[in-house]
N, C-alpha and C positions, 0 to 999 in steps of 0.2 A: 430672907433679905427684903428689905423694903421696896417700895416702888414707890419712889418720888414721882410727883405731875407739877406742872406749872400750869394754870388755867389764863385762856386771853380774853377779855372783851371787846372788842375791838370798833373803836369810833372814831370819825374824822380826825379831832382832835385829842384825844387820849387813847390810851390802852389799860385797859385794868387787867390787873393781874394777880393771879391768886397760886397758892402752893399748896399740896395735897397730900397725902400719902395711901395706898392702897392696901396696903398692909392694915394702917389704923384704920381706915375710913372716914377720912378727916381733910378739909380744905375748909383753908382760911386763907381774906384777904393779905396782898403781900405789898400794896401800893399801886404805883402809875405809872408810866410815862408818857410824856407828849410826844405825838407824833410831827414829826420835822426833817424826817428824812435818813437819822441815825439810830431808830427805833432796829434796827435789823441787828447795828452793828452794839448796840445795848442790849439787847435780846441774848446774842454770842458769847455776852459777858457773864450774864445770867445763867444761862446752860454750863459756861465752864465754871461757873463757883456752885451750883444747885444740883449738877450733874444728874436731872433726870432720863426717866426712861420715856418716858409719854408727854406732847407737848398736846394742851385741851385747846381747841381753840371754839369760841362760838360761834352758833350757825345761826344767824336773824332767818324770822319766815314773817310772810306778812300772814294777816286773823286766818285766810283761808289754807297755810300750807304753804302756800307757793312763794318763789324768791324776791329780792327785792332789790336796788341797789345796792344796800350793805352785804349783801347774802354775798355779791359778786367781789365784794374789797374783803371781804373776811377769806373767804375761798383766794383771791391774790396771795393775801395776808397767808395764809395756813401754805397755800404754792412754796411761800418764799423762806418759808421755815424748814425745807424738806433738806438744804443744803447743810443742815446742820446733823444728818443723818442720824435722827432721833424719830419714832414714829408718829405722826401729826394726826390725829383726830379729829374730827367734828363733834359739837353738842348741841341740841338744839336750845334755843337762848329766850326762846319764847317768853315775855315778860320779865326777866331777870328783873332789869332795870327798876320796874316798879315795884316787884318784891324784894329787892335792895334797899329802894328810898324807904319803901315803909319799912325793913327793919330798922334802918337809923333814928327813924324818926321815932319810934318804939323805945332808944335808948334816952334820950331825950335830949342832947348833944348835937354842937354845930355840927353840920357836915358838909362836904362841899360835893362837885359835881363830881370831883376825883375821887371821892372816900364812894360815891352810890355808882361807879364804873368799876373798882375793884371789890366792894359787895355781891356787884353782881358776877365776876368770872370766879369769885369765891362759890356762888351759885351754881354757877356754870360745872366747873369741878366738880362739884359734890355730887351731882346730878349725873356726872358721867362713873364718879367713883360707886356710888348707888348702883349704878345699872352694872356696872363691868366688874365687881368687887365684892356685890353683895350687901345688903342695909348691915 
């Protein structure tokens, strides 16, 4: 049986979001949404049509390790996901973001901040599918 993941990135103003599979060992971006207050009650919607088993979310550290202000809204963020009674993970998120931008930029194609936010929980995902699933 498969093990479907949804992966989070989690930023002030957006969520990246990416979908996975453990079985294949495969995650790919899946889009974005803005954060504005209904991102939980969007998130609900997503779980009941995606029906995964693991929800990835990212874990910012600052260069030495240690946490940061996001480190504390993503760990919120991952809190408020627990009600959905699916198991919530941590991954650590360590440069996603700029190993995101450059692969877009690689493809040679506009992209915007919401395509290099859902790159990176694409990243995110992969990285925990790696670790937990095997290359």
């Amino acid at each position: 049986m498969a093990t479907r993941l949804i992966g989070f990135d989690v930023g002030d103003k957006r969520i990246g979001l990416a979908e996975g599979d453990g079985q294949l060992k495969i995650a790919f971006p899946s889009g974005h949404m803005i954060v504005d207050g209904l991102e939980i009650e969007r998130i609900g919607q997503l779980i009941a049509e995606k029906e995964p088993s693991v929800l990835v979310v990212g874990y910012p550290r600052d260069q030495s390790g240690g946490e940061t202000d996001q480190t504390a809204k993503s760990r919120e963020f991952g809190d408020s996901l627990v009600q959905f009674g699916i198991e919530v993970v941590y991954q650590d998120e360590s440069l996603t973001s700029v190993i995101a931008e450059d692969r877009l930029k690689k493809r040679g194609k506009p992209y915007s901040k919401a395509d290099i936010d859902s790159e990176a929980a694409a990243i995110i995902l992969q990285d925990f599918i790696e670790a937990n699933y095997g290359h």
